[in-house]
C-alpha positions in Angstrom: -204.6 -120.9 -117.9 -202.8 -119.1 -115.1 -199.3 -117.1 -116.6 -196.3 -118.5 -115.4 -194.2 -117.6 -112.5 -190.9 -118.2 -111.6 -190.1 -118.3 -108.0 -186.5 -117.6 -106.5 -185.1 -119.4 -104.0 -181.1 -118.9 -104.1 -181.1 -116.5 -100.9 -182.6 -119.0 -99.0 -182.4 -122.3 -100.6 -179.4 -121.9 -102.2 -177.7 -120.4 -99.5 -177.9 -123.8 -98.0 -175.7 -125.3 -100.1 -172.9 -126.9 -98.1 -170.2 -124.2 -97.6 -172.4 -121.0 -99.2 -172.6 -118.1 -97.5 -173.7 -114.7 -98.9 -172.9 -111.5 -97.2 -176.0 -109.0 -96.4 -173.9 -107.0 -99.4 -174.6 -110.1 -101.7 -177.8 -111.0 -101.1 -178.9 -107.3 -101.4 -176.9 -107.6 -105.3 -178.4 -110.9 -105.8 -181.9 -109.7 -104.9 -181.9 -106.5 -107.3 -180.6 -108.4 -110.2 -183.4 -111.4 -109.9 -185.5 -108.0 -109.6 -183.9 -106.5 -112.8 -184.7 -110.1 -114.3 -188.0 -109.7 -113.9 -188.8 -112.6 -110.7 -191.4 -111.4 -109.0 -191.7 -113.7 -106.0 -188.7 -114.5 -104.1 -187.9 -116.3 -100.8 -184.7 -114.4 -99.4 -184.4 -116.2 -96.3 -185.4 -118.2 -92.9 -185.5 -115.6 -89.9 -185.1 -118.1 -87.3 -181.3 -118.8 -88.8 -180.0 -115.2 -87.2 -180.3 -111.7 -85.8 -178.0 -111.0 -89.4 -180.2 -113.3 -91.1 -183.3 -111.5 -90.1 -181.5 -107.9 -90.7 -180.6 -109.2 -94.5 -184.0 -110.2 -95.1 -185.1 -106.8 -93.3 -183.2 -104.5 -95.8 -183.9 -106.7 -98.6 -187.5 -105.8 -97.6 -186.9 -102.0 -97.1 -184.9 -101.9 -100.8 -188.7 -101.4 -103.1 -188.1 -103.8 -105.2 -190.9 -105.0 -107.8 -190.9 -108.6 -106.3 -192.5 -109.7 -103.3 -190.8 -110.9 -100.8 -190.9 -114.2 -99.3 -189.4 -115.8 -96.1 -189.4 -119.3 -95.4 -190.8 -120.3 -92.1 -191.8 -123.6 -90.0 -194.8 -124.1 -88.2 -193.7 -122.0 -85.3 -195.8 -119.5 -84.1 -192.3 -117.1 -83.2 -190.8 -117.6 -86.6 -194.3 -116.5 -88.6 -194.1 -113.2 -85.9 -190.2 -112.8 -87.2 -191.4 -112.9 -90.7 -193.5 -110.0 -90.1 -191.1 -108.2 -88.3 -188.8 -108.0 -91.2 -191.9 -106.8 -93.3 -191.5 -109.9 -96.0 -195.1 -109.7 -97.9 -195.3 -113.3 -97.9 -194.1 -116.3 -96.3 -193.5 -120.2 -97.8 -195.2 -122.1 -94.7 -193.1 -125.4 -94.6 -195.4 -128.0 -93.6 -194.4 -132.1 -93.8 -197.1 -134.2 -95.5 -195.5 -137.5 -96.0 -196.1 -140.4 -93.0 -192.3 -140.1 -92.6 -191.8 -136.7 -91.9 -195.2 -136.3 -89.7 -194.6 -139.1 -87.5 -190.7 -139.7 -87.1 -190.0 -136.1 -87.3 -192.7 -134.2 -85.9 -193.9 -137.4 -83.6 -197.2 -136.5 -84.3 -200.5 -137.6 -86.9 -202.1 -136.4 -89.7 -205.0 -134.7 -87.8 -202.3 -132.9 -85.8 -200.5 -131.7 -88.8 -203.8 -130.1 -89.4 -204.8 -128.4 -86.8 -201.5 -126.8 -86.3 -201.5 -125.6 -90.0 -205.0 -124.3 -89.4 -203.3 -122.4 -86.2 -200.1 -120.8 -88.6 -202.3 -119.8 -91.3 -204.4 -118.1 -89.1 -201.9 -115.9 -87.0 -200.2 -115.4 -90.7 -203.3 -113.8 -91.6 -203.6 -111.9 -88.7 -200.0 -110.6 -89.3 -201.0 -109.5 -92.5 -198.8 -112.0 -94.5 -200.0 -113.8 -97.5 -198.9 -117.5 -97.4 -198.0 -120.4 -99.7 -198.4 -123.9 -98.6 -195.0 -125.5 -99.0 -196.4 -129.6 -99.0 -192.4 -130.9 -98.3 -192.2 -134.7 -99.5 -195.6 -134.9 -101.4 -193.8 -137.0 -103.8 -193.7 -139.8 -101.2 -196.8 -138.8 -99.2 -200.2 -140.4 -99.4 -201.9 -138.0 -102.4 -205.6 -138.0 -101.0 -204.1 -136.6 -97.7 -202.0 -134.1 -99.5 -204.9 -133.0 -101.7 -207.3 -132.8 -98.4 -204.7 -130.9 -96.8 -204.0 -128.5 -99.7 -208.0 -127.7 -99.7 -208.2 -127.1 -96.2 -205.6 -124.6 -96.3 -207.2 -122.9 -99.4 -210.5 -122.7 -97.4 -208.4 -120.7 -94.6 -206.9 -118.5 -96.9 -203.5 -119.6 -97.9 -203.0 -118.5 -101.7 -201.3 -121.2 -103.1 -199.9 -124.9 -102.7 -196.5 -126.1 -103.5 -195.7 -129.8 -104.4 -192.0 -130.7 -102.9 -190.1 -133.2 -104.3 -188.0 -132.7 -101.5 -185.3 -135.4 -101.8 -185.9 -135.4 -105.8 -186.5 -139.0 -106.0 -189.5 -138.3 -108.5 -189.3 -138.4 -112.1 -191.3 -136.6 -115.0 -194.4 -139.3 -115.4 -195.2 -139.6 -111.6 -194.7 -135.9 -111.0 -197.5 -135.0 -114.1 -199.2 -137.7 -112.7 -199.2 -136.2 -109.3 -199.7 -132.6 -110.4 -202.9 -133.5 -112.2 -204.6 -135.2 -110.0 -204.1 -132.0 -107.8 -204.8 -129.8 -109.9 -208.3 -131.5 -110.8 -209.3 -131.7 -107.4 -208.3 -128.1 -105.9 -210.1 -125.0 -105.9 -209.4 -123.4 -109.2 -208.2 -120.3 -107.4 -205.4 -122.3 -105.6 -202.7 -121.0 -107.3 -199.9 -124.9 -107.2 -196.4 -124.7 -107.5 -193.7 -127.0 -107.9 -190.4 -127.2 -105.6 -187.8 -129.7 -107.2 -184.8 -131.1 -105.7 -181.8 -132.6 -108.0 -181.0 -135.4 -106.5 -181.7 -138.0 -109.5 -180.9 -135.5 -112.1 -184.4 -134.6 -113.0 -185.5 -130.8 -111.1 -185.8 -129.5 -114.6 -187.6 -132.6 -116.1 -189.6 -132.6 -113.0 -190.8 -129.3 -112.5 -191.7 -129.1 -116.9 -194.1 -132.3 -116.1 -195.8 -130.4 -113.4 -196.3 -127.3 -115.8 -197.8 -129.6 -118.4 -199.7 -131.1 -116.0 -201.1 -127.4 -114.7 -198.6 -126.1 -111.8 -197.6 -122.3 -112.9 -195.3 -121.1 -110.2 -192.3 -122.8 -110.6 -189.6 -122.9 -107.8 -185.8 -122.3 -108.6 -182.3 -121.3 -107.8 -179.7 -119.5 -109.9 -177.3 -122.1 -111.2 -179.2 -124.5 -109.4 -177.3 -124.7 -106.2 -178.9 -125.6 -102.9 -179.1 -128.5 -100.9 -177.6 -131.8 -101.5 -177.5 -131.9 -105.3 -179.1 -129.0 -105.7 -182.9 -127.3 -107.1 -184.2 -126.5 -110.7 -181.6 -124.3 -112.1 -184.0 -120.9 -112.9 -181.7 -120.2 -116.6 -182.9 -124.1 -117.6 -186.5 -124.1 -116.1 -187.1 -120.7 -117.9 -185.6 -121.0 -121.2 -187.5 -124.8 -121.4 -190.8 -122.7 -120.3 -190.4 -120.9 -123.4 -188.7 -123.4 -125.9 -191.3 -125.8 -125.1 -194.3 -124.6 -124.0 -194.3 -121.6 -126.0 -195.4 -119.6 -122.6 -193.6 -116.5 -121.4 -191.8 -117.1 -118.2 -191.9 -113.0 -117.5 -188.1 -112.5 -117.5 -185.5 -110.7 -119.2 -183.5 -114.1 -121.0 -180.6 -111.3 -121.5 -180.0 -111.0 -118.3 -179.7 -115.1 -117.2 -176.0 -115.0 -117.9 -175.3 -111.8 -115.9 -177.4 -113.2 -113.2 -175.8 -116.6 -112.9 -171.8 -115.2 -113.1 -173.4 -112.7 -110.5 -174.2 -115.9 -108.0 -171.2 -117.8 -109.3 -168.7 -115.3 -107.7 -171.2 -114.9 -104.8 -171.2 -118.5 -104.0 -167.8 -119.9 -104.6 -169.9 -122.8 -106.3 -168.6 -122.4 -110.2 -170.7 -123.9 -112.8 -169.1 -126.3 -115.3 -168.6 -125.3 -118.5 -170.9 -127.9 -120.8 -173.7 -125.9 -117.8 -176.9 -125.7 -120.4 -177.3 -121.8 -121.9 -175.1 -120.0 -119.1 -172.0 -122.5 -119.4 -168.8 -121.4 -121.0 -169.4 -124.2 -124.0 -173.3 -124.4 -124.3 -172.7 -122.3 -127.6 -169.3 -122.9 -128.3 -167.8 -125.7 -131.2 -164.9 -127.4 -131.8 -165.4 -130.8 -133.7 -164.9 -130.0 -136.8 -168.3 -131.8 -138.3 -170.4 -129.5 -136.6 -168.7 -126.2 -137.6 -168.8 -127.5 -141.5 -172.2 -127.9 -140.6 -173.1 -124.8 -139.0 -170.8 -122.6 -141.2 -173.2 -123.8 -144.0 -176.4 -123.5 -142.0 -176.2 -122.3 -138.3 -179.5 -124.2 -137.5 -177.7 -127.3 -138.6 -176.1 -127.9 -134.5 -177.9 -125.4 -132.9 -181.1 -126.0 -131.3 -181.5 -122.5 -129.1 -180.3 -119.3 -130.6 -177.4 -117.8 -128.4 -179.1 -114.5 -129.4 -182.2 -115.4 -127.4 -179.6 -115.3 -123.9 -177.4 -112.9 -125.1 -174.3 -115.2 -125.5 -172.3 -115.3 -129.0 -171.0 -118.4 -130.5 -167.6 -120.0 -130.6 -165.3 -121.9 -132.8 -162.7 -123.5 -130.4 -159.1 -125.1 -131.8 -158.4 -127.9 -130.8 -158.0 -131.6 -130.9 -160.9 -132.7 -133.0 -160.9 -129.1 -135.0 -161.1 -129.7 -139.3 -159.6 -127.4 -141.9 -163.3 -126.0 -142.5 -162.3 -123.9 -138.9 -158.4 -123.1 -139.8 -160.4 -121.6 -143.6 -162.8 -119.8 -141.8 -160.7 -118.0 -139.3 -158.0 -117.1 -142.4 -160.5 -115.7 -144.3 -161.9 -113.4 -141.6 -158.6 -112.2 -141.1 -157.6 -111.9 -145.1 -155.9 -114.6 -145.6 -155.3 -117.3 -148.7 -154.0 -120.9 -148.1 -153.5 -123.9 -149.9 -155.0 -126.8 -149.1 -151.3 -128.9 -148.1 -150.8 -125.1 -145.8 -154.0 -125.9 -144.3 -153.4 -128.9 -143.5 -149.6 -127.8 -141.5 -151.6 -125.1 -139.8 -154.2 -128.0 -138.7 -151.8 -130.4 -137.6 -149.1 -128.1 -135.8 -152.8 -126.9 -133.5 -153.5 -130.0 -132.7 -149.7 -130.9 -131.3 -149.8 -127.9 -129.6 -153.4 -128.5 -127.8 -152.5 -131.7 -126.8 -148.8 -130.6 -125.6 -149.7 -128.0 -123.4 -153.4 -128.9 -121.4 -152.5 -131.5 -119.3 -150.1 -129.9 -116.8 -152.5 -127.2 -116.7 -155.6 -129.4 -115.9 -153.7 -131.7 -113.3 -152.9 -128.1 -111.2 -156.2 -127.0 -111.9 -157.2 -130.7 -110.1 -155.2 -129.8 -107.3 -156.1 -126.0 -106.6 -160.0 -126.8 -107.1 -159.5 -130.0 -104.3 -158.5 -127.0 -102.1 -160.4 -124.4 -102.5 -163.3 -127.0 -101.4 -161.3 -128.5 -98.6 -160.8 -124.8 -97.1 -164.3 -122.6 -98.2 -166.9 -125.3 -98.9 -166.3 -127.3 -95.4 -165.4 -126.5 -91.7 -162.3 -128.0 -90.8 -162.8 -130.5 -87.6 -159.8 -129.3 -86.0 -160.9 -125.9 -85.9 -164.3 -127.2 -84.2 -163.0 -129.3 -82.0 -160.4 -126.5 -80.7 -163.4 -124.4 -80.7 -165.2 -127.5 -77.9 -161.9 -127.3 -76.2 -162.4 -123.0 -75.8 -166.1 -123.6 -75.1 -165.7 -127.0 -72.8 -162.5 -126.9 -71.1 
């Protein structure tokens, strides 16, 4: 069984979330923590986006991180020579498989696709540049073909295979399915990988049914952000990897929560606060059942220790807080109440809670509506002013 992986996308794919951009500053930050984390494969970047693009990736390179890095490229003969001029170790070779992509897109057939792969593998070799198949929309391509096609590329040297569920219309029993009837008829030294998209809700559900079904590098983005609806959030895919499975994902879990505020800031995409593990309530409790529950046995609503990610738990007041809370907070702090002053100190929270959140969440409405109307879009007026400049 071949040791898990987790490989990062958020300089590349995340950074093509609608409205992200990340300074050369911030990806450089990004890129050392996911190194301090412990991801050893990452894909910082495209080279044919820009001359900055390419001089990110370039002193990303240079920085001597543990990880490899990765560049994503097409199958473009000029874009696999800028991945070696940056000195990335390895590049994702993004090669359509499904009848859609092949023949609308690239207007040409399946032979075709082959014989140009054949082609980019080959001057990737000859670049020195180690390269991973990156099979986009195998989940709606024809599976013999993808297999063949994975196998040819194995017996030219590419090193492993990724299956793209590009516009995450898959869900967990097809995706196993798929996986394993890869995985049975590869090489066994064909490393397979899975690439998730989020469309349907289902990137982590997805990329755990490829695991089970034998895929051990598993492709993720901090948070989760990228395109559309975004990938397989890495703090979910490698928490589950070890909940779950039991298998070691090779990362430091303490350092997920740094790691996602980290891209968070860097993005200008802010998680919400019921996020899984890295969210402000994943560990946090208000209803007063659960803290009765978990003041007599912690176990009792708690299914991942907040230890294991270096968060703390939370008792929150509020609305549907019980006197079990208001007893447990005066007795931390020394002090004795009867059960009728318990029941004041209950009730006068609650009026207050209820009194005072609204205003604040209906400005909170408007200043969030804002904030995406001016740095997660491009306003038209500016373009078209910029046509004007440009056309006259």
């Amino acid at each position: 069984m071949n040791e898990i992986r987790i490989v990062d996308g958020t300089l590349r794919e995340g950074e093509q979330t609608p409205g992200v951009i990340f300074t050369r500053d911030e990806k450089l930050a990004i890129a050392h923590e996911l190194d301090l984390t412990g991801v050893r494969l990452l894909d910082v970047g495209m080279p044919a986006v820009s001359a900055d693009e390419r001089e990110a990736i370039s002193a990303i390179a240079g920085e001597g991180l543990k990880a490899s890095i990765g560049v994503s490229v097409r199958m473009r003969r000029e874009e696999i020579e800028q991945a070696a001029h940056c000195k990335a170790n390895e590049i994702f070779l993004i090669c359509p498989v499904s009848y859609l992509h092949i023949a609308e897109r690239l207007g040409i057939d399946e032979k075709g696709l082959t014989g140009l792969a054949k082609d980019m593998v080959n001057c990737a070799a000859d670049k020195g540049l180690a390269v991973n198949i990156a099979a986009e929309d195998a989940t709606r391509a024809d599976i013999s073909f993808v297999i063949d096609f994975i196998c040819i590329s194995h017996e030219l040297g590419a090193k492993s295979a990724f299956i793209c569920d590009t516009v995450g219309i898959s869900e967990p029993f097809a995706m196993k399915t798929c996986m394993a009837q890869v995985k049975e008829a590869v090489p066994a030294d064909m490393e397979l990988g899975v690439h998730c998209h989020n469309d349907l809700g289902l990137a982590t559900a997805n990329t755990l049914a490829a695991v089970d079904a034998g895929a051990n590098l598993l492709s993720v983005t901090v948070n989760g952000i990228g395109e559309r609806a975004g990938n397989a959030p890495l703090h979910e895919v490698a928490v589950a990897v070890e909940k779950i499975f039991h298998r070691s994902p090779g990362l430091d879990m303490h350092s997920l929560y740094r790691l996602s505020r980290l891209v968070e800031r860097c993005s200008g995409i802010f998680i919400s606060p019921h996020t899984p593990i890295v969210g402000l309530n994943a560990f946090r409790h208000e209803s007063g059942i659960h803290v009765d529950g978990i003041l007599k046995n912690s176990k009792t609503y708690t299914g991942l220790d907040p230890d294991t990610v270096n968060r703390l738990p939370a008792f929150v007041l509020g609305k549907h807080t019980g006197t079990q809370t208001i007893r447990h907070l005066l007795m931390h702090r020394g002090y004795e109440a009867s059960e009728e002053d318990l029941a004041k100190i209950l009730c006068l929270v609650k009026q207050r809670k209820i009194a005072g959140v609204k205003k604040e969440i209906h400005r909170m409405s408007k200043d969030m509506e804002a904030f995406y109307d001016q740095c997660l879009t491009f306003p038209m007026d500016t373009f078209w002013k910029i046509v004007e400049e440009v056309l006259g």
